[in-house]
N, C-alpha and C positions, 0 to 999 in steps of 0.2 A: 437817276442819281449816279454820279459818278463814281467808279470801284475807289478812286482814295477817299469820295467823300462817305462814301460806306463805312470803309474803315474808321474814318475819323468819326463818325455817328458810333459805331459800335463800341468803340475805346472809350467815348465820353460818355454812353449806357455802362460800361461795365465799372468806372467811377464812380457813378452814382450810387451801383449798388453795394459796392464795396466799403462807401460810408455808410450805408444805410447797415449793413451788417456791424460794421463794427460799433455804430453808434445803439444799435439793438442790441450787443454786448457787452457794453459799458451799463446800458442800464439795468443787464439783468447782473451784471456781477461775475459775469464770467472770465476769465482770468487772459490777459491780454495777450497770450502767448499763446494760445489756444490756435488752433491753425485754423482760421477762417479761407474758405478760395476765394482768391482775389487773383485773377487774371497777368499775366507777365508784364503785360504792359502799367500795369498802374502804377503808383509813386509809393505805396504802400510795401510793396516789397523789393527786400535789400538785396545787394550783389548776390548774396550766399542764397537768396530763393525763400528765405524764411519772411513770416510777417510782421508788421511794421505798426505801430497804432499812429505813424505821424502822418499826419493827416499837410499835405503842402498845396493843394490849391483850394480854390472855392469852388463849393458845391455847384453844378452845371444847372442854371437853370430855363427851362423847356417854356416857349410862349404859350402862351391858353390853346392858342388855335394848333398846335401841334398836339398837345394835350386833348385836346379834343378831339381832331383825328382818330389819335391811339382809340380813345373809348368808342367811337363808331366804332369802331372793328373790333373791339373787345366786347361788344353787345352784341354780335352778328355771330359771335359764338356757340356753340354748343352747349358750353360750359361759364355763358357768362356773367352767371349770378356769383361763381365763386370770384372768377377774375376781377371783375369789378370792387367786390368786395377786401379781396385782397389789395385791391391799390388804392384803396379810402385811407389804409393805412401808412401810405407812403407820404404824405405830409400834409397839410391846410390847405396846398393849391390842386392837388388830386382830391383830397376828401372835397371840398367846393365843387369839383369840375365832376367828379363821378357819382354822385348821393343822385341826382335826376337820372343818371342812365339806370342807376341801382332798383331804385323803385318806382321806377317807369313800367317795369312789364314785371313785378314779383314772382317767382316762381315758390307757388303755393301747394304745397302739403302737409301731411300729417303732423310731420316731427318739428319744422317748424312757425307752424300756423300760430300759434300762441306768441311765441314772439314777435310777429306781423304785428298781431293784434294789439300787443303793448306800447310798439312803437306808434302805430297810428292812431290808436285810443287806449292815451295813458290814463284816461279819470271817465268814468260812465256820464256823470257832470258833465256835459259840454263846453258850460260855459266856466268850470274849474281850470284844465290844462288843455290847450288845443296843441296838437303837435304842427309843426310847420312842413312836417314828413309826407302828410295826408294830401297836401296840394299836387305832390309829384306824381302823385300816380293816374294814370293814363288806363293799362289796361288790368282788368282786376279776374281773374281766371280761377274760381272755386271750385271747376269742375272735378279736379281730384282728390275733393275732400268730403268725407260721408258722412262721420259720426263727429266731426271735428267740428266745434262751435255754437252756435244757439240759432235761432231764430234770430231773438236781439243782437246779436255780437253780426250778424251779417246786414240787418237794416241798419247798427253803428256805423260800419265801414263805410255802407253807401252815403250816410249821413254826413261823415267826414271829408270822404272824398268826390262830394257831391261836384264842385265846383270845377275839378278837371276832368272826370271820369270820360272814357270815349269810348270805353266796350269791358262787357261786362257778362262775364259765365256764372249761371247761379248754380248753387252747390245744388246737391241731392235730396237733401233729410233739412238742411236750415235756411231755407225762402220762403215767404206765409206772407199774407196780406198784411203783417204789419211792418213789411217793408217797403209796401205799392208808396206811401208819401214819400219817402226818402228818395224811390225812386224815381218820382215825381218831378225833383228838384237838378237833376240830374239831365241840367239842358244842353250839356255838348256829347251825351252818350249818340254814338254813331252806332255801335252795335249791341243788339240784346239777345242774348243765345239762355234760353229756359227748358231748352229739350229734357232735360236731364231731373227736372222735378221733381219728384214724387207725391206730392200732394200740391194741388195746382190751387191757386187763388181762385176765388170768383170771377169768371169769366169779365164779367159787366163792369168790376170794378178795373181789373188789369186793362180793358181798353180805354176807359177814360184815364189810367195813368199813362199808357202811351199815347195818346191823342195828342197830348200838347207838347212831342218830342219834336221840334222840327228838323235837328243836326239825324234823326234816328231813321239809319237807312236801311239797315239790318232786323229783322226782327224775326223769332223762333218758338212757336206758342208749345208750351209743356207737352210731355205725351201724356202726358196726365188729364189734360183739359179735357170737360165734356159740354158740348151743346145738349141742352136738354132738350124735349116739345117743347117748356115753357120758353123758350129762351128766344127773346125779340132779336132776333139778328139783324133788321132796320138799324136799329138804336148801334149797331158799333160804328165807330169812328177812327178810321185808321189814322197814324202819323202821317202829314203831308206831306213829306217828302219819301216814302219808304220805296226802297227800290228792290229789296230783298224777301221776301216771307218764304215764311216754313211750317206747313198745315199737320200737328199732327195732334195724337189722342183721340178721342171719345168722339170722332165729328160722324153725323147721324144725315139721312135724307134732309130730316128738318132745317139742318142747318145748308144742308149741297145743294138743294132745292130752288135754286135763286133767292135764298133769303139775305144771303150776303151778295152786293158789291167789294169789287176790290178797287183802291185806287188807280188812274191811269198811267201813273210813275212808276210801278212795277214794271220791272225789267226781267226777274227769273222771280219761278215758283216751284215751292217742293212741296210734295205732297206720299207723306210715308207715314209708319208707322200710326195708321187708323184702321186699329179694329171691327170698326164697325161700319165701313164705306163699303159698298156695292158698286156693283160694277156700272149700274146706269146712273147711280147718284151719279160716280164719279165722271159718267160722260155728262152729265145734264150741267153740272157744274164747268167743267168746260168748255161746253157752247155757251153756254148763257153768262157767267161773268167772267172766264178769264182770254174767250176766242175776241171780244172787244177792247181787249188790252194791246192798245198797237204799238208801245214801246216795249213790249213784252221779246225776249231774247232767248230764255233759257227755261227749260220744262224738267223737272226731275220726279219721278214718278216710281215707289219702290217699297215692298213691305206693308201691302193691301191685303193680306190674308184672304176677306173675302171676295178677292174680285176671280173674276172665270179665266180660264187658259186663252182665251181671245179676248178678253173687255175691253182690250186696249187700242185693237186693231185699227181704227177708227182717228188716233190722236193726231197724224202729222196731217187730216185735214181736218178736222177740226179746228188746228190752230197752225194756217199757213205762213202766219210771220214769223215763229221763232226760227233762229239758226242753232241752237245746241238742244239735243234732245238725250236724256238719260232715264232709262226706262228699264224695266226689269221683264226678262223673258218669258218670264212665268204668265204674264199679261199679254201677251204679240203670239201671233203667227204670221207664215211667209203669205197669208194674205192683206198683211199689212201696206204691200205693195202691188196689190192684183186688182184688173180692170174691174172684173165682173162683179168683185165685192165692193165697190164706189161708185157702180152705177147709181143709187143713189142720191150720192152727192151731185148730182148734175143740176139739182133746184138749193136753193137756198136756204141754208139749216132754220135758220128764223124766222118764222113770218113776219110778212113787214118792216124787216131790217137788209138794206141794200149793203150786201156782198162782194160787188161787180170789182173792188179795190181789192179782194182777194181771188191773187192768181188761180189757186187750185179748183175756183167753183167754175169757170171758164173752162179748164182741162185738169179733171180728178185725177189725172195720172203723172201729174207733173206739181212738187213739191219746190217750188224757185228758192227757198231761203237757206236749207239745210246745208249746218258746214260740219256738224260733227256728229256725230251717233256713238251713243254710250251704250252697250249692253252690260245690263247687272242681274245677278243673280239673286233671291229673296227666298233662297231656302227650300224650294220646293221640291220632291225629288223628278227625276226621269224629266228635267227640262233643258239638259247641255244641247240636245239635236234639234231645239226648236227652232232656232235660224242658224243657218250657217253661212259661208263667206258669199256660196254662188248664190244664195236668196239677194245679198247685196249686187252683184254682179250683174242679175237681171236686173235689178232696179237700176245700174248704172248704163246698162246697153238700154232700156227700154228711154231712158232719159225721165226716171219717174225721180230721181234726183240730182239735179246736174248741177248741185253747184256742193254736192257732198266728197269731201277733203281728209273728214279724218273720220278713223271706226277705232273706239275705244273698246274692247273689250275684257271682264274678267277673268282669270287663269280660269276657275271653274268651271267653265263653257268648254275647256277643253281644246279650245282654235287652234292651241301649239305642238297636238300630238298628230303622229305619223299619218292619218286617216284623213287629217284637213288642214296641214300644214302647207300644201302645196297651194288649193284654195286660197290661205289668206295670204301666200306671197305674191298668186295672181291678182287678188284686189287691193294687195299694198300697191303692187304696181299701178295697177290702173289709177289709182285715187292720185299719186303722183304723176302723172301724165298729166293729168288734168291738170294739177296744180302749178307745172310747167308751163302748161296752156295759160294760166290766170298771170302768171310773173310776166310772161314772155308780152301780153295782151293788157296786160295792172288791171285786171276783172279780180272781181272778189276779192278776198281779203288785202292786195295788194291794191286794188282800188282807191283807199282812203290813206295810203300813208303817203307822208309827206316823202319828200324827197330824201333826206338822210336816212331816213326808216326803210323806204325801198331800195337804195344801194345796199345797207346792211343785212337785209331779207336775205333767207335761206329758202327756196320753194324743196327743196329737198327734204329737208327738216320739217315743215310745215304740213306733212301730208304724209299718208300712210295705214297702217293698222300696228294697236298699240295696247300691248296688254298691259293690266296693273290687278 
C-alpha cells in the first residue's frame, strides 16, 4: 500500500471512531462539550482545537471482505476473545461478520463458563429455545475447567454443538458415560483429547462411541482408563480413519499382549503415563501390533514408571519406518546404538512374518528413516549423563543413522552447560552438514517438495540440535 494511501486509510479509521465515540455519548448523556480525542484531522474539530458534535460527512463504510480480513488477524491474537468481542459492538455489519470468529475457538474458564453456558443452552428443554450461537463453534477446550459445571451441562454442550464440533478437550471432574451419546452424534469431531479425566468411562462403551467417527483423526484415551483381565480387547473397534492415538492409564500385559490391533492409518503413537506397563509388555506391544504399521511416522514414548533404565534400548529397530522418535532417557542407554547389543536382530522378530521390506533386519546397525530424535526427561533422578552429544556422534560416523537432521533435547539433560556444550555444537554442526548434503543433492526431506517449497527451503534452519 502506498504511504498516501496509508494515510488516507488511517484518517478514514480515525473518522469512524470519532463518530463512534460521540454517538456513544449522546447515548449515555454526556454533555457535548466534554473533550472527546478526535484526531486533528477530522471535520469534528474547530479552528480553535476544541470539539465539535457536527457531524459533516457519511459514516465510511468497510466491504465485508475487508472486514473480514481485519478479524483473521484479530483471531490470530493473543488476546482475541476480548478484541473480537469488543468489535461485535461496533455495529450490525461487525457484530454479523465477528459472532463466528467469537465463538469459533471460546476461551473457557472458570469466571466465565456459566455465561458460555447460557448463551449456548438457554432452556435445558431442547426443543423449548435452541440458540443459533451453538452452530458456530468448532472447537470446544474444557480442559481448564475442574469444579465448574455438571456432568449434564457438558453432555448439553456436546448435545448442542453436535452438528459443527471438530475438536473437543474434556474437562476434568464433568465427562461420564452420560455424555458417550452426545458424543456419538458428533460426526465432523476431528479431535478427541480425554487425557485429563479423572473418572474414565467404560472402556467398551467409549470405543463403540468412537467407532463410527469417521472425520475422527485424533484420538487421546483418559489416564484414568483401565484394561482389566476381563476385558476382550478383540472386540474394540478403532475409528477408520485415526491417524493420531495416545495410550495412556491403567493399560496392563493383558491388554499389551497382542490383544489389541491398531489400525493401518496410524501415523504417530504415544504411549505415557501407564502405571502399570512393563518393560517387556511394552516391547511385546511393539513388535507385534505397532512394528506392522507401515504408515506409522511418529513414536512418543514417556512417563512408564515401571519400565527399567534400558527397556527401551531395543525401539529404533523394532520399528524401522518411523522418522520422529521421542523417547525419555530414563528408558535408553548409549547401547541404543551398539553392534554387539543387535546382534540379535539379525533373524526376524516374528516368526513367519517376512521382514526383508525392513532395512534394519538386513543391517541392525543402520536405521535409514530417522529425521529427528527427541530426548525427554520423566522424572527420574541421576539420568541427565545417560546419552550425551558423542553417544549421537558415534551413531552418526558409524552411519547407524544417516538420514538423522535434527536432536531435540530438554534443558534438564543439561546439554547447555560448560562440560557438554562444545559436544552439542560439534553434533549441531555435523547434523547440518548433512543437511547441506540433502538440499544440495533434494534427498530427504527436500526430496518431496515441490519446487516453490525447495526455493524457499532453509537447510540451515532445518537441522541442528535444539533445546526446549
Amino acid at each position: 500500500m502506498a504511504l498516501d494511501q496509508q494515510s488516507n486509510w488511517d484518517i478514514m479509521m480515525a473518522d469512524n471512531l470519532a463518530k463512534v465515540q460521540l454517538d456513544y455519548g449522546k447515548s449515555k448523556g454526556i454533555n457535548k462539550d466534554v473533550d472527546v480525542h478526535i484526531p486533528a484531522s477530522s471535520p469534528h474539530r474547530g479552528e480553535d482545537g476544541t470539539s465539535s458534535n457536527t457531524w459533516t460527512t457519511e459514516p465510511i463504510y468497510l466491504p465485508d471482505e475487508v472486514v473480514l480480513q481485519i478479524l483473521e488477524y484479530l483471531a490470530r491474537g493473543p488476546d482475541s476473545q476480548y478484541s473480537l468481542a469488543a468489535v461485535c459492538r461496533l455495529s450490525h455489519q461487525w457484530y454479523s461478520a465477528a459472532v463466528p470468529y467469537l465463538y469459533r475457538y471460546p476461551d473457557l474458564y472458570g469466571s466465565n463458563f456459566d455465561k458460555f453456558c447460557k448463551s449456548i443452552c438457554p432452556s435445558i428443554n431442547l426443543h423449548v429455545r435452541k440458540s443459533p450461537l451453538s452452530k458456530l463453534v468448532k472447537v470446544l477446550d474444557m480442559s481448564r475447567l475442574v469444579h465448574q459445571g455438571s456432568k449434564s451441562v457438558t453432555a448439553r454442550l456436546l448435545g448442542r454443538t453436535k452438528d459443527s464440533l471438530e475438536e473437543f478437550r474434556a474437562p476434568q471432574a464433568s465427562f461420564a458415560v452420560n455424555c458417550l451419546p452426545a458424543l456419538a452424534k458428533c460426526h465432523k469431531l476431528r479431535s478427541l483429547d480425554l487425557s485429563l479425566v479423572s473418572e474414565s468411562p467404560p472402556l467398551p462403551e467409549l470405543f463403540r462411541t468412537v467407532s463410527h467417527l469417521e472425520s475422527l483423526h485424533s484420538f487421546r484415551l483418559p489416564r484414568s482408563s483401565g484394561f482389566g483381565v476381563h476385558h476382550n480387547g478383540t472386540a474394540i473397534a478403532w475409528p477408520p480413519n485415526l491417524e493420531d492415538l495416545a495410550l495412556s492409564g491403567g493399560i496392563d500385559a493383558h491388554f499389551l499382549h497382542g490383544v489389541v490391533g491398531f489400525p493401518q492409518t496410524l501415523r504417530s503413537i504415544n504411549i505415557e503415563h501407564c502405571p502399570l506397563a512393563k518393560g517387556y509388555a511394552v516391547s511385546h506391544l511393539l513388535r507385534v501390533a505397532v512394528q506392522p504399521l507401515q504408515n506409522l511416522v511418529y513414536v512418543r514414548i514417556a512417563h512408564l514408571p515401571r519400565l527399567s533404565a534400558h527397556a527401551m534400548d531395543d525401539i529404533l529397530f523394532l520399528l524401522p519406518q518411523i522418522k520422529k522418535l521421542s523417547i525419555s532417557v530414563d528408558y535408553i542407554t548409549p547401547a541404543m546404538f551398539d553392534e554387539g547389543h543387535f546382534s540379535h536382530f539379525r533373524e526376524p522378530l516374528i516368526a513367519g512374518v517376512d521382514n526383508s521390506h525392513h532395512p534394519p533386519y538386513g543391517n541392525p546397525l543402520k536405521h535409514e528413516h530417522l529425521h529427528t530424535l527427541e530426548l525427554t526427561n520423566s522424572g527420574h533422578p541421576n539420568v541427565e549423563d545417560k546419552i550425551s552429544p558423542i553417544d549421537i556422534m558415534i551413531a552418526l560416523d558409524e552411519c547407524t543413522l544417516p538420514r538423522l537432521r535434527v536432536v531435540r533435547v530438554t534443558k534438564s539433560l543439561h546439554w547447555h552447560s560448560n562440560s557438554t556444550s562444545a559436544d552439542a555444537e560439534a553434533l549441531s554442526e555435523a547434523l547440518q552438514e548433512g543437511s547441506k548434503r540433502d538440499w544440495e543433492n533434494r534427498e530427504g526431506v527436500f526430496a518431496d517438495m515441490d519446487r516453490e517449497e525447495y526455493e524457499k527451503a532453509d537447510w540451515a534452519k532445518m537441522a541442528g540440535v535444539w533445546s526446549f
